[in-house]
Residue, then its C-alpha position, 0 to 999 in steps of 0.5 A: x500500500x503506497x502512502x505517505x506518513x506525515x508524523x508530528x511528535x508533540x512536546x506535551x503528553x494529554x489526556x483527551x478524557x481530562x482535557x489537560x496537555x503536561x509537558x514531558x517531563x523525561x526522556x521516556x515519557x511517551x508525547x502526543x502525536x498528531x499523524x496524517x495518512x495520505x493515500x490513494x484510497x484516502x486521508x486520515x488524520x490521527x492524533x494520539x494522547x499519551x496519558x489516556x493511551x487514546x487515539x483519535x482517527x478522522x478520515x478526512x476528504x482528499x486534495x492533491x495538495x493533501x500533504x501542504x494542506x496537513x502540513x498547513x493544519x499541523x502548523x496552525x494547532x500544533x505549530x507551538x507544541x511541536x518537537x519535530x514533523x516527519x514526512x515518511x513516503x512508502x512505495x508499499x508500507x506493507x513491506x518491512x524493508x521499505x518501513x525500516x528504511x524510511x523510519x532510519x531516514x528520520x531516526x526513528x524506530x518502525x513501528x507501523x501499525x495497518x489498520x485495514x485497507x486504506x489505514x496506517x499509523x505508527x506508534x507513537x513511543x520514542x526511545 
């Protein structure tokens, strides 16, 4: 499944159900992700609460430009919380030597989880 991960690792870690955002307070706590999968077959937008253990999927419509509109919509909610934006690009994320390689590009551990047909997103714990 060809796709492209845009994965935006926050500096505070939530809780959806208290409405609280705290800041990381180590380097082993688990950040809030905001995670956009953009594929032929659609977009969703994924955001993650560390504290809860909760996720929250949106699948939203679709525009060429979907990347620079995701980009634009992170920026804009989450520009101040960000730690670092990712953009991963998969020829087939299926395919474990593709995953591994585009989580090296950016220095992070594969951890992608597919979710059906047209759904993918990644776990969001660091190391």
């Amino acid at each position: 499944m060809q796709g492209i991960l845009l994965l935006a690792i926050l500096t505070v870690k939530g809780s959806y159900a208290d409405n609280i955002e705290l800041p990381l307070e180590s380097p082993t706590d688990v950040p809030d992700t905001v995670q956009w999968w953009i594929a032929a077959m659609g977009t969703w937008r994924i955001r993650t609460f560390a504290v809860d253990h909760d996720i929250h999927t949106y699948r939203v419509g679709y525009a060429d430009d979907m990347l620079v509109v995701a980009e634009a919509t992170n920026q804009r909610n989450y520009g101040d919380i960000t730690k670092v934006e990712c953009t991963l690009r998969f020829a087939d994320c299926r395919d474990q030597l593709d995953v591994q390689a585009r989580f090296s590009e950016v220095g992070l551990t594969p951890r992608l989880e597919i979710a059906g047909e047209d759904f993918t997103k990644t776990d969001p714990r660091v190391e």
